[in-house]
PyMOL commands that place a pseudoatom at each C-alpha (Angstrom):
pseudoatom trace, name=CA, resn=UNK, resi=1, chain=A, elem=C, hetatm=0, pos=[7.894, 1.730, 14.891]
pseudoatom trace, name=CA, resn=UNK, resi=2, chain=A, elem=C, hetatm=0, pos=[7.332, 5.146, 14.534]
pseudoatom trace, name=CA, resn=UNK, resi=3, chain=A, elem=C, hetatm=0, pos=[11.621, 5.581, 15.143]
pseudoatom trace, name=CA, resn=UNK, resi=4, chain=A, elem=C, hetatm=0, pos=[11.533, 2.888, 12.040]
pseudoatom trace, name=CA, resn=UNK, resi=5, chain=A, elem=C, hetatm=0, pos=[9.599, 5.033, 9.548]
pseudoatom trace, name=CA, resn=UNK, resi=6, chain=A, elem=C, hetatm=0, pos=[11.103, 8.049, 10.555]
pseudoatom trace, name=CA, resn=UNK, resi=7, chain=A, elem=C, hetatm=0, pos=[14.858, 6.376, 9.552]
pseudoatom trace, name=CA, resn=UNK, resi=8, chain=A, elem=C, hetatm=0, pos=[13.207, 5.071, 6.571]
pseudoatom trace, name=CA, resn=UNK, resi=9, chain=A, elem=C, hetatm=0, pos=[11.992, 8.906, 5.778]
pseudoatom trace, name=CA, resn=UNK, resi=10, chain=A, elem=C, hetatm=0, pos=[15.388, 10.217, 5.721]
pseudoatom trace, name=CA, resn=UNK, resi=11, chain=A, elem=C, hetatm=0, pos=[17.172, 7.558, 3.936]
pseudoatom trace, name=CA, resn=UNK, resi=12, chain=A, elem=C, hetatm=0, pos=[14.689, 8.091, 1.107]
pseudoatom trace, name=CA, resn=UNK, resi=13, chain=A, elem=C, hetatm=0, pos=[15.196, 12.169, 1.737]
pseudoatom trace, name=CA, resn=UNK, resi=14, chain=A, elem=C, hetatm=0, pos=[19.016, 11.338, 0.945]
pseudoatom trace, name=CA, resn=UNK, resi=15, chain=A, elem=C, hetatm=0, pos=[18.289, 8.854, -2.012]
pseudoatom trace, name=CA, resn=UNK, resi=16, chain=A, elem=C, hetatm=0, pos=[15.643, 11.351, -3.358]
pseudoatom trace, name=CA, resn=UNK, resi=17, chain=A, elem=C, hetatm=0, pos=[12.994, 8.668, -3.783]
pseudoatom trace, name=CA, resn=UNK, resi=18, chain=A, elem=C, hetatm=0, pos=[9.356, 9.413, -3.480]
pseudoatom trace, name=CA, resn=UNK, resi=19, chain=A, elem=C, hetatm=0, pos=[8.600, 5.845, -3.989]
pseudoatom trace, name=CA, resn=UNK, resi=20, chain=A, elem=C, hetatm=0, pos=[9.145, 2.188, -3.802]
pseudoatom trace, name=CA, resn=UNK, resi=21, chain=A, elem=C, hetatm=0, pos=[8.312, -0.744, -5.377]
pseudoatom trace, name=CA, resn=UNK, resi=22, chain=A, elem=C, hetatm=0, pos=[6.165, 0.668, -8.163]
pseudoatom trace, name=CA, resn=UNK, resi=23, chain=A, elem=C, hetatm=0, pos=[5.700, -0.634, -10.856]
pseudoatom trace, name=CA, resn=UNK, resi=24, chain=A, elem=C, hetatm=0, pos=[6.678, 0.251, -14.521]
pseudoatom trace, name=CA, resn=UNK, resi=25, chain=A, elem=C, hetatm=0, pos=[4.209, 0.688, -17.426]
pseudoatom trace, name=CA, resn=UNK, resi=26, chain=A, elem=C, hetatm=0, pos=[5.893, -2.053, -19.341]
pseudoatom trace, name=CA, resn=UNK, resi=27, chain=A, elem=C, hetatm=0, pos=[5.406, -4.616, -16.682]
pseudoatom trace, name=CA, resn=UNK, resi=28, chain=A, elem=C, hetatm=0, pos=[4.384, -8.068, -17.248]
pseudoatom trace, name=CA, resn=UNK, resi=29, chain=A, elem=C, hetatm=0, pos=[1.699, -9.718, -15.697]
pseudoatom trace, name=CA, resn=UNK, resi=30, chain=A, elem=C, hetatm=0, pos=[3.429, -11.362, -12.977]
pseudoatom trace, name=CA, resn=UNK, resi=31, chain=A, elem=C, hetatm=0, pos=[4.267, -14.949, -12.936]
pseudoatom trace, name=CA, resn=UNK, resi=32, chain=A, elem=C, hetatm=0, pos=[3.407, -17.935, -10.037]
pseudoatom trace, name=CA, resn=UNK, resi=33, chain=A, elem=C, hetatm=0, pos=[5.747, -16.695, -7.217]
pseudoatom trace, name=CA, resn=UNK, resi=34, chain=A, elem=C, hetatm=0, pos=[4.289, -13.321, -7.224]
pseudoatom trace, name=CA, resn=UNK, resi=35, chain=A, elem=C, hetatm=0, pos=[1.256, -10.952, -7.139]
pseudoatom trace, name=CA, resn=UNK, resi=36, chain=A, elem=C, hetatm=0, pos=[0.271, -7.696, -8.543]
pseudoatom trace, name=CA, resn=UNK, resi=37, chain=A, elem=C, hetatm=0, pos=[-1.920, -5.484, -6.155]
pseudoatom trace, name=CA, resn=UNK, resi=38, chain=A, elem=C, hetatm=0, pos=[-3.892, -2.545, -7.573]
pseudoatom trace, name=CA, resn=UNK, resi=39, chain=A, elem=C, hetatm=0, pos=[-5.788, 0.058, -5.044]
pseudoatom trace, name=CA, resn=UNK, resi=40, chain=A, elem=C, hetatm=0, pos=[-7.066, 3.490, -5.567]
pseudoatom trace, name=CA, resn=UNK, resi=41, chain=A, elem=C, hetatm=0, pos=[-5.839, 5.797, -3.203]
pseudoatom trace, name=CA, resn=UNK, resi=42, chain=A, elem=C, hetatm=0, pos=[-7.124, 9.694, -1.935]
pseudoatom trace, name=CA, resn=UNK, resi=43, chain=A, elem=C, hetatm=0, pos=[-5.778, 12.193, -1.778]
pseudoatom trace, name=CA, resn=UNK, resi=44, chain=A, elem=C, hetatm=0, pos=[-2.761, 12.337, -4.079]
pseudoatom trace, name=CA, resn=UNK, resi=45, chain=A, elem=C, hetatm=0, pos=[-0.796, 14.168, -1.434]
pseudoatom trace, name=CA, resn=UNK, resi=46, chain=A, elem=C, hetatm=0, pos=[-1.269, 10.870, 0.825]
pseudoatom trace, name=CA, resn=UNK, resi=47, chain=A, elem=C, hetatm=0, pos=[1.159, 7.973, 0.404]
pseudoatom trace, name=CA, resn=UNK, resi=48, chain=A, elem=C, hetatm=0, pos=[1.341, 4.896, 1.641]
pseudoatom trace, name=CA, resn=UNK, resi=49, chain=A, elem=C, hetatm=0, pos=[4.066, 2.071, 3.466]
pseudoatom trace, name=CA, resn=UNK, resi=50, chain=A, elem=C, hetatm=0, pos=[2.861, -1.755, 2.764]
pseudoatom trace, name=CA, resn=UNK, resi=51, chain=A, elem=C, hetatm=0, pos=[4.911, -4.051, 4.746]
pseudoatom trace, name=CA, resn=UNK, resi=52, chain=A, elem=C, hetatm=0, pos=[5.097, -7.857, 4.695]
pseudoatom trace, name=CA, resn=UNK, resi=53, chain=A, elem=C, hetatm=0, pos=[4.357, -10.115, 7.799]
pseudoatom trace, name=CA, resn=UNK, resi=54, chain=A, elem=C, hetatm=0, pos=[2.055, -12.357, 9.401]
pseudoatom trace, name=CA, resn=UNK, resi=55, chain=A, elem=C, hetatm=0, pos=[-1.359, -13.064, 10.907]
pseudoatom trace, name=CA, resn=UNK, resi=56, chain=A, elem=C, hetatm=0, pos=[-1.943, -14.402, 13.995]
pseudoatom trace, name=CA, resn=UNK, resi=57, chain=A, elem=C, hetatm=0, pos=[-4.862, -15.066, 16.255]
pseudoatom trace, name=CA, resn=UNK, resi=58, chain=A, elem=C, hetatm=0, pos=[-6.790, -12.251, 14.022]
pseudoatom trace, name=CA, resn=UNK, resi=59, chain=A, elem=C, hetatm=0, pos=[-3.818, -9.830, 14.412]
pseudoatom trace, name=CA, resn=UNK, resi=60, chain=A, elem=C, hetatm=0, pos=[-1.353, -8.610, 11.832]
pseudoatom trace, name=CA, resn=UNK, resi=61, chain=A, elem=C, hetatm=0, pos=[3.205, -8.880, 13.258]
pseudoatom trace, name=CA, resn=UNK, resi=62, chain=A, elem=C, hetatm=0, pos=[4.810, -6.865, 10.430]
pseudoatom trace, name=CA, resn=UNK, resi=63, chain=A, elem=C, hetatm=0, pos=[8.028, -7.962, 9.693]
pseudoatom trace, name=CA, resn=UNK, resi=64, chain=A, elem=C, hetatm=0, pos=[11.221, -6.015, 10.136]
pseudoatom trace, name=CA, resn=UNK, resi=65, chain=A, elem=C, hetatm=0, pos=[12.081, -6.240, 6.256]
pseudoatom trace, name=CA, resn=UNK, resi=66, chain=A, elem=C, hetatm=0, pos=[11.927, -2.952, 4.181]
pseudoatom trace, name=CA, resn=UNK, resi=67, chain=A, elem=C, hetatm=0, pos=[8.261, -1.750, 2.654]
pseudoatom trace, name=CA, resn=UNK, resi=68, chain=A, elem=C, hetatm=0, pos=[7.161, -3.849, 0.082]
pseudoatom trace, name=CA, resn=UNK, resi=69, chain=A, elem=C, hetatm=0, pos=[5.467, -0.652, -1.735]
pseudoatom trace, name=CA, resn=UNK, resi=70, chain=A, elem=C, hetatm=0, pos=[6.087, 3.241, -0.371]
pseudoatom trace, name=CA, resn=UNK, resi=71, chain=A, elem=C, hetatm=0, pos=[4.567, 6.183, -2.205]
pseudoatom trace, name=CA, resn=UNK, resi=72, chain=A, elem=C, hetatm=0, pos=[1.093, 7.874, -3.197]
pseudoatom trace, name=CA, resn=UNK, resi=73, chain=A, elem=C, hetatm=0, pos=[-0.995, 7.117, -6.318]
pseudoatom trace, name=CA, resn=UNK, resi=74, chain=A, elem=C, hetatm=0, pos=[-0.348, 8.223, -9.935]
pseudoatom trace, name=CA, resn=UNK, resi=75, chain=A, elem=C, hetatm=0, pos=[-4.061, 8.475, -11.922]
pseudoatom trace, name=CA, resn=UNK, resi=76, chain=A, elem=C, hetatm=0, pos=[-5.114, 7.678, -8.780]
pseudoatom trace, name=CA, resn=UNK, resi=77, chain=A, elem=C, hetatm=0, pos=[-3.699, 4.101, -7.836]
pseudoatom trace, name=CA, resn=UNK, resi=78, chain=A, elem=C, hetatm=0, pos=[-0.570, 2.332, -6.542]
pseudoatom trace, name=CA, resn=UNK, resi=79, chain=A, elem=C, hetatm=0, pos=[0.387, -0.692, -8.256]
pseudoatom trace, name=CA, resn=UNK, resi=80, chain=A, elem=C, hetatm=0, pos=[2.851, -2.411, -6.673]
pseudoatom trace, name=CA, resn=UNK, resi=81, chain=A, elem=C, hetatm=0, pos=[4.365, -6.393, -6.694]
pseudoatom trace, name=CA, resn=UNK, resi=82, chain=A, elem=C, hetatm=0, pos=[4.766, -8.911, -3.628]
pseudoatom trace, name=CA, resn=UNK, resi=83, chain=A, elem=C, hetatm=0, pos=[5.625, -12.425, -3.409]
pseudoatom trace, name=CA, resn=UNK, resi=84, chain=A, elem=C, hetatm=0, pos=[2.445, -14.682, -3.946]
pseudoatom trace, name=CA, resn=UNK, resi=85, chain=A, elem=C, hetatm=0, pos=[3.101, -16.546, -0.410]
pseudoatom trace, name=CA, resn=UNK, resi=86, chain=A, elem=C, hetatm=0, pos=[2.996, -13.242, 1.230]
pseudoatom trace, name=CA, resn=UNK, resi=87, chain=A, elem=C, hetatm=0, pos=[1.211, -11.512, 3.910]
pseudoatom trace, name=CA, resn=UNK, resi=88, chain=A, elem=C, hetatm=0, pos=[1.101, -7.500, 3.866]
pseudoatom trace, name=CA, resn=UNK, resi=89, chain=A, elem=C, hetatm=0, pos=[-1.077, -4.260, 5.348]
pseudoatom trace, name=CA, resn=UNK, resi=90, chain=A, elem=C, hetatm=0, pos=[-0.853, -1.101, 5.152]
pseudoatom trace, name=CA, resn=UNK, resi=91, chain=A, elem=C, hetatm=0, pos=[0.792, -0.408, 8.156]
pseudoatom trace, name=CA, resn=UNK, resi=92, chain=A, elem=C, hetatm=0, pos=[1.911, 3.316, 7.525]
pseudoatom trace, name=CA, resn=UNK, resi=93, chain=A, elem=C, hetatm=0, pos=[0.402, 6.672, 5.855]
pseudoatom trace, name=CA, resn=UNK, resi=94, chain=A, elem=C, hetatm=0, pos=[2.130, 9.815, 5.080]
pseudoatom trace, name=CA, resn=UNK, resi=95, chain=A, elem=C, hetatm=0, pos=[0.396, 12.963, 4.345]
pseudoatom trace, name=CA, resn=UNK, resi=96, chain=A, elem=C, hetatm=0, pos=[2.400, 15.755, 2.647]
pseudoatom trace, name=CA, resn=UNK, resi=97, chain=A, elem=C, hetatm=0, pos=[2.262, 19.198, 1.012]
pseudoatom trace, name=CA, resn=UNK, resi=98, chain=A, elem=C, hetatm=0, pos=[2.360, 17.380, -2.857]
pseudoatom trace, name=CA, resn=UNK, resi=99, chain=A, elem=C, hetatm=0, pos=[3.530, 14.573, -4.536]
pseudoatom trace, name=CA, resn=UNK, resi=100, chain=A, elem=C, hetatm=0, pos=[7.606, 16.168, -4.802]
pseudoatom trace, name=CA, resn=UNK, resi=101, chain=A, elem=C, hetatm=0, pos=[7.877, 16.295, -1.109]
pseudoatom trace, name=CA, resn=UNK, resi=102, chain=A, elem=C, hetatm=0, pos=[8.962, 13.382, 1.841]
pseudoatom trace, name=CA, resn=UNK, resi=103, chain=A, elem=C, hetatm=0, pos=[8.572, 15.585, 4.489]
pseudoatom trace, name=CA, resn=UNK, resi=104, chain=A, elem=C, hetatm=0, pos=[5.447, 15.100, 6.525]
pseudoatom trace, name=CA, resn=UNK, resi=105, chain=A, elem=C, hetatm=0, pos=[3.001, 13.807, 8.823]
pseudoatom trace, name=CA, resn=UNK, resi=106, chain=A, elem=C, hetatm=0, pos=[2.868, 10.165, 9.538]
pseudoatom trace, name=CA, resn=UNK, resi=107, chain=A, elem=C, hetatm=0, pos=[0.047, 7.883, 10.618]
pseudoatom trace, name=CA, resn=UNK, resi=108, chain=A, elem=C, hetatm=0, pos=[0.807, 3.934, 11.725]
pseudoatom trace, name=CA, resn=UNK, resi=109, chain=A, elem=C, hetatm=0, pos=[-1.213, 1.654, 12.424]
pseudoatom trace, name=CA, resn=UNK, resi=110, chain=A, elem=C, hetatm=0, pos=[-0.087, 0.883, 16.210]
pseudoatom trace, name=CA, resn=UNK, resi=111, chain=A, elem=C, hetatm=0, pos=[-1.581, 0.296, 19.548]
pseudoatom trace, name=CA, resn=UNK, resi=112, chain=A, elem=C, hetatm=0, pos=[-4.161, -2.198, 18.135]
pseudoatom trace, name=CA, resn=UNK, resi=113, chain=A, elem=C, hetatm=0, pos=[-5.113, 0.379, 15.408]
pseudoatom trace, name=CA, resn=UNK, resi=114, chain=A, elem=C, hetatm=0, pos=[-6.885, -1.725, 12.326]
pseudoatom trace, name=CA, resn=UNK, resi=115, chain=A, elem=C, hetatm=0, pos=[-4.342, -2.179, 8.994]
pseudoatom trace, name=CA, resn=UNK, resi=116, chain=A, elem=C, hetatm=0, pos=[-5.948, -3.213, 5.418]
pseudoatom trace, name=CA, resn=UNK, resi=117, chain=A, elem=C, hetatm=0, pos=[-4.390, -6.725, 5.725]
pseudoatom trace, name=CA, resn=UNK, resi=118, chain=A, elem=C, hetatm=0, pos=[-3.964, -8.814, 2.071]
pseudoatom trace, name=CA, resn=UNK, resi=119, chain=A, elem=C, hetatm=0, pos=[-2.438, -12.250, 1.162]
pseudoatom trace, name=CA, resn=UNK, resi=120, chain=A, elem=C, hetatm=0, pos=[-0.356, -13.061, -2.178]
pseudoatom trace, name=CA, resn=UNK, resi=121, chain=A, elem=C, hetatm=0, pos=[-2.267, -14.229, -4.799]
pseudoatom trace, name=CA, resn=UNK, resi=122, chain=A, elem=C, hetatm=0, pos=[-0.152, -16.494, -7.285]
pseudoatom trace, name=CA, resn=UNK, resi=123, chain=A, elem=C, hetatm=0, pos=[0.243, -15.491, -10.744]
pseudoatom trace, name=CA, resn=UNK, resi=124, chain=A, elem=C, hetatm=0, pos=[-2.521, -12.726, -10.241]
pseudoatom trace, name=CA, resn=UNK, resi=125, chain=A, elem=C, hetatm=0, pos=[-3.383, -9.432, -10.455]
pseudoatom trace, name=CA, resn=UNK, resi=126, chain=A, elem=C, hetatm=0, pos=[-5.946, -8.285, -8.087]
pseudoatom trace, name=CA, resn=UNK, resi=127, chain=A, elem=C, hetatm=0, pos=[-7.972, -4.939, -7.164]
pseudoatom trace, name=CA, resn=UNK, resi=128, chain=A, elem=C, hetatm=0, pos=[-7.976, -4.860, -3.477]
pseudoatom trace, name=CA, resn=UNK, resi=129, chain=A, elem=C, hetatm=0, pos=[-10.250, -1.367, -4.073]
pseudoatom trace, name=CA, resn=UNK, resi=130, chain=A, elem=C, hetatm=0, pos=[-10.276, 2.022, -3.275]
pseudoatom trace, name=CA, resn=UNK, resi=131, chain=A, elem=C, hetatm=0, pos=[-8.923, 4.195, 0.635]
pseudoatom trace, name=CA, resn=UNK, resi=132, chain=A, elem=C, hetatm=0, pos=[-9.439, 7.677, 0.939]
pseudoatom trace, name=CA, resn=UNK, resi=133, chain=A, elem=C, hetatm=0, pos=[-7.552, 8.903, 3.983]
pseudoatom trace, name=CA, resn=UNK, resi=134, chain=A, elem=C, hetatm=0, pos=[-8.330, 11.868, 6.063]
pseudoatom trace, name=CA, resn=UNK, resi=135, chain=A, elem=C, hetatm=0, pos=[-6.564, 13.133, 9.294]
pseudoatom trace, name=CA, resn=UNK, resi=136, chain=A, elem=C, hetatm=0, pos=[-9.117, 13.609, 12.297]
pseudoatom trace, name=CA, resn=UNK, resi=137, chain=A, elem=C, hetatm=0, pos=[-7.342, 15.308, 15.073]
pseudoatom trace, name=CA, resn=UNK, resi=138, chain=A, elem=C, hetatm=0, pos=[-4.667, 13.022, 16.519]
pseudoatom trace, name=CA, resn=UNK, resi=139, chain=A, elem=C, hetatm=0, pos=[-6.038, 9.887, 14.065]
pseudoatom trace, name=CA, resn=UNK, resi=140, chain=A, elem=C, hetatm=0, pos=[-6.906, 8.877, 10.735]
pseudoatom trace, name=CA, resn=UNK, resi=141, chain=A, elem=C, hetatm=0, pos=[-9.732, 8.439, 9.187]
pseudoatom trace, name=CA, resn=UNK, resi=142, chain=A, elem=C, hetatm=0, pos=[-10.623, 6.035, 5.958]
pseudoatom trace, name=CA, resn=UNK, resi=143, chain=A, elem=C, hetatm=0, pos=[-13.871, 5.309, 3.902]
pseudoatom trace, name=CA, resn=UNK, resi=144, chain=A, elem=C, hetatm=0, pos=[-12.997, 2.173, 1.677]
pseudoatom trace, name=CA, resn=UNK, resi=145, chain=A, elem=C, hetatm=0, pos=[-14.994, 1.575, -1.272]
pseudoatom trace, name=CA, resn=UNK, resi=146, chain=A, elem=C, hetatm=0, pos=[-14.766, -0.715, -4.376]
pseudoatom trace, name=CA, resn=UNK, resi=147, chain=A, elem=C, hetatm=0, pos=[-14.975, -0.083, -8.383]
pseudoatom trace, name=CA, resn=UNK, resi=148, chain=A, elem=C, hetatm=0, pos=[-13.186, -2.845, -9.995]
pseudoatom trace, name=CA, resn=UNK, resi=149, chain=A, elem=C, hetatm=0, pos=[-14.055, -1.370, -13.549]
pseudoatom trace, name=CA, resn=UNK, resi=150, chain=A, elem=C, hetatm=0, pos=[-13.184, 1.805, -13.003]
pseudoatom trace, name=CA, resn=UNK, resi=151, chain=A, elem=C, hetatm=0, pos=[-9.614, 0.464, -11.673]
pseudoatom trace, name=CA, resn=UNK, resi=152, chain=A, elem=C, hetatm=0, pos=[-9.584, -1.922, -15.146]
pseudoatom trace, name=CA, resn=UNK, resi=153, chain=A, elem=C, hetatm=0, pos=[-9.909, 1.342, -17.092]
pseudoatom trace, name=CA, resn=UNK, resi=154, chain=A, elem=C, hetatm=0, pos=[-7.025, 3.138, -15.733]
pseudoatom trace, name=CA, resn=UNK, resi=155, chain=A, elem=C, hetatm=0, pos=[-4.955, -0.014, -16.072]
pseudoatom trace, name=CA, resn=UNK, resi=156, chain=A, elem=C, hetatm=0, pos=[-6.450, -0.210, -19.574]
pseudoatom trace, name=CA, resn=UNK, resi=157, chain=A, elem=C, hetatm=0, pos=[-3.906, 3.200, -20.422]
pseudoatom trace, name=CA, resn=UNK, resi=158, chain=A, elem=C, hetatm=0, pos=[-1.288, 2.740, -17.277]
pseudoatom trace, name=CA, resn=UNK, resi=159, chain=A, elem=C, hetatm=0, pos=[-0.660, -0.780, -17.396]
pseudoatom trace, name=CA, resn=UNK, resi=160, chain=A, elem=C, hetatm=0, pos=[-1.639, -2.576, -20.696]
pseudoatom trace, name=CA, resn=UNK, resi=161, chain=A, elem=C, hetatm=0, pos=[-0.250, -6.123, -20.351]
pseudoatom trace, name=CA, resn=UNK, resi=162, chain=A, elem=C, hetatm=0, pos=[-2.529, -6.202, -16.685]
pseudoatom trace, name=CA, resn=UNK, resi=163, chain=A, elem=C, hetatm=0, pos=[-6.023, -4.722, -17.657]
pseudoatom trace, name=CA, resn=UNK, resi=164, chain=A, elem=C, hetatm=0, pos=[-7.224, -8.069, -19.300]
pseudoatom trace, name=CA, resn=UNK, resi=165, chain=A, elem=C, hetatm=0, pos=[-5.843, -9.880, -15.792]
pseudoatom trace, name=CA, resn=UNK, resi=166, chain=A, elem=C, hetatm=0, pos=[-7.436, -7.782, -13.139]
pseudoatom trace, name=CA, resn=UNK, resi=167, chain=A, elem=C, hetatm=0, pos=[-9.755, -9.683, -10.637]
pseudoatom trace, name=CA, resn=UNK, resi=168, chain=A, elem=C, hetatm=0, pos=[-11.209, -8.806, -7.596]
pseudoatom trace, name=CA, resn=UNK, resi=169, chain=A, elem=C, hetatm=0, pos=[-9.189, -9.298, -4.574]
pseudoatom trace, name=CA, resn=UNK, resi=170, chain=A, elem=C, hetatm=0, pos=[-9.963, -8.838, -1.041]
pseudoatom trace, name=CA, resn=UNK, resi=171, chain=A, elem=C, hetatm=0, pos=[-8.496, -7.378, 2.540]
pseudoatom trace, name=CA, resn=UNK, resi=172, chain=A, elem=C, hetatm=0, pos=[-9.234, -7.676, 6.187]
pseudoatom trace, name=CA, resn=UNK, resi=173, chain=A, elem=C, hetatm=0, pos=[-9.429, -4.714, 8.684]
pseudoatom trace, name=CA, resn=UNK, resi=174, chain=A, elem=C, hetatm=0, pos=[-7.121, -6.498, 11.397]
pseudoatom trace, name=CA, resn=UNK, resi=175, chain=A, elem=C, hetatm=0, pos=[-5.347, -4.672, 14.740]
pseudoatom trace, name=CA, resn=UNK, resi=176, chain=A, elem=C, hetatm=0, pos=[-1.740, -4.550, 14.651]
pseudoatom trace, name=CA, resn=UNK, resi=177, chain=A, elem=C, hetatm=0, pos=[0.889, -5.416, 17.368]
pseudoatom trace, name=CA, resn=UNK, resi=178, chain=A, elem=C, hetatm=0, pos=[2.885, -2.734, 16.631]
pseudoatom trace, name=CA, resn=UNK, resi=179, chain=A, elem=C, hetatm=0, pos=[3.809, -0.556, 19.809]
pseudoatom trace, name=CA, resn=UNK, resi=180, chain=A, elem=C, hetatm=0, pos=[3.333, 3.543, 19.736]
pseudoatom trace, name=CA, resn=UNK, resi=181, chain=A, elem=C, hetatm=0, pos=[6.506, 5.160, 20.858]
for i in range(1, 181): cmd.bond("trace and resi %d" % i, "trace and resi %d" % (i + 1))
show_as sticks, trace
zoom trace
């Protein structure tokens, strides 16, 4: 996995992209066969890989398809779009020197480390909440917490056409089976 994200890294070095899958500030609210998600994320210099797959027998089998959403938070959140049947975690973090660079060091979520785990919500916009991240010698730590109107506000400027649609959503802290190389 980790081979994976470090291919991933480079490709995006060569495209110069910092991010994927946000969203624009024109977007629409989204319609039945997808989902918006909205989390806060800490620091800024910390960005995240959410990848699609399944759950099974309280475990989360990421998929082998690109990230669904790659990069840190502008005004503090990533807003990003999935497909309202699917499946996704936060399977990978990246901490760099600031929010220009792509080089730096990565966290996953492997060797039955936990993952944020969400389902698609159709037709909905939803506030999953908030992650600060903080390396710990080899690991990573995270303190989740929640402010839904906090999240409303800054889609209120960001993201117009979703601050009226925002409702709370929820995730699950499951292990992954994702093998450490």
């Amino acid at each position: 996995m980790q081979r994976k994200l470090g291919i991933f890294m480079v490709l995006a070095t060569l495209l110069g992209c910092t991010s994927i899958g946000r969203m624009e500030a024109d977007v629409q609210p989204p319609t039945k066969d997808e989902f918006i998600f909205v989390m806060g994320l800490e620091p800024d210099n910390y960005r995240v890989g959410i990848f699609g797959g399944s759950e099974k027998n309280d475990r989360f089998t990421q998929n082998w398809l690109p990230a669904v959403f790659y990069g840190g938070a502008q005004g503090g959140y990533i807003v990003g779009k999935g497909n309202a049947k699917a499946t996704l975690a936060i399977t990978g973090v990246q901490v760099t020197a600031n929010d220009k660079t792509i080089v730096g060091t990565d966290y996953q979520a492997c060797g039955g480390a936990e993952a944020a785990v969400f389902k698609g919500a159709p037709g909905k916009v939803i506030y999953l909440g908030d992650v600060e991240f903080r390396f710990a010698g080899k690991g990573l730590d995270r303190r989740y917490s929640n402010d839904l109107e906090k999240a409303r506000s800054y889609l209120a400027t960001a993201y117009p056409a979703l601050a009226g649609k925002l409702e709370q959503g929820s995730y699950r802290l499951l292990p992954t089976d994702l093998a450490c190389n």
